[in-house]
N, C-alpha and C positions, 0 to 999 in steps of 0.2 A: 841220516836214516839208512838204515839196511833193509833188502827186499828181496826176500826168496821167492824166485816164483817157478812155476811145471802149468807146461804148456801140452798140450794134448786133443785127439781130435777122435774120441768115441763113436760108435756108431751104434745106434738102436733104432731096433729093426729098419735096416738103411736108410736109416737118414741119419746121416752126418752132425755132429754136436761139436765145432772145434773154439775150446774156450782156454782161457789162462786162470789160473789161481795164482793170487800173488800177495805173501805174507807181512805183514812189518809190524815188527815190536815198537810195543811203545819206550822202549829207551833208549833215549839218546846215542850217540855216539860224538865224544868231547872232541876238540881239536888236535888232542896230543894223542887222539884215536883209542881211545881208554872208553869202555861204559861208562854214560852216564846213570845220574839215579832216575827212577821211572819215578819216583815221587817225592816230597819233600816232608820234615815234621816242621808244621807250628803250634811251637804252645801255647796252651793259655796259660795267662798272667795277669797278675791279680793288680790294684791298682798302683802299690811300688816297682813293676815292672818283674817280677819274680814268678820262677814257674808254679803252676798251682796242680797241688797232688790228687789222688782220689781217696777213695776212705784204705786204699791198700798201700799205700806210701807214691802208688805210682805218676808218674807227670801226663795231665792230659795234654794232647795234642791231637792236632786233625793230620788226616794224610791230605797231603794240595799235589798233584801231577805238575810234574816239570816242562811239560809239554802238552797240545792240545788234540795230539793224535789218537787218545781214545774215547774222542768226543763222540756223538753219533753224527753229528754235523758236520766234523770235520772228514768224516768218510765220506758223507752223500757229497760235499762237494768237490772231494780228490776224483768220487766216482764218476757225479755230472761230467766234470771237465777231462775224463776219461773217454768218457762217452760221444762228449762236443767233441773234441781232439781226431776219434778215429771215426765218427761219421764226416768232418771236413775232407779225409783222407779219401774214404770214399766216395763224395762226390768229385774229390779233384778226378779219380783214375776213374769216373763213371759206372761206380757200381752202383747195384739198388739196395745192396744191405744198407742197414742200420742198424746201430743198437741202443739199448735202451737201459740206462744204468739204475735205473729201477727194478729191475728183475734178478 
């Protein structure tokens, strides 16, 4: 996975907001460093195992994701263990921030 992120620290009406934005596509990236696909065709198939068309000639198929990075669950818990990760940090060097990967 690739992850662009901009780091930046705003201020409205002085008070300080400093947060990260941090992007990642849901497509792969293969071994031999080539995109991968963000999703795959399956088709349906009727009971001799052959694709089955629709009333236009064309083959039904579902789109299925190659990956489960555009899940809504698989963000809340990259986010959780974002959140866990850099409140540990701040209690090691005795801050009182926290944050809360819900907001």
């Amino acid at each position: 996975m690739i992850a662009d992120y901009a780091i930046h620290s705003p201020e409205t009406n002085g008070i300080a907001n400093p947060h990260v934005h941090v992007l990642c596509p849901i497509r792969p990236i293969e071994k031999n460093g080539e995109w991968g696909n963000k999703q795959k065709r399956v088709y349906e198939l009727d009971r001799n195992g052959n694709r089955v068309t629709d009333h236009n000639g064309n083959y039904i198929f579902s789109a299925v994701p190659t990956t489960d990075w555009g899940k809504p669950e698989t963000l809340e818990h990259w986010r959780s263990e974002w959140a866990r990760m850099c409140n540990e940090k701040f209690e090691e060097k005795q801050l009182a921030e926290r944050i809360d990967y819900r907001s």
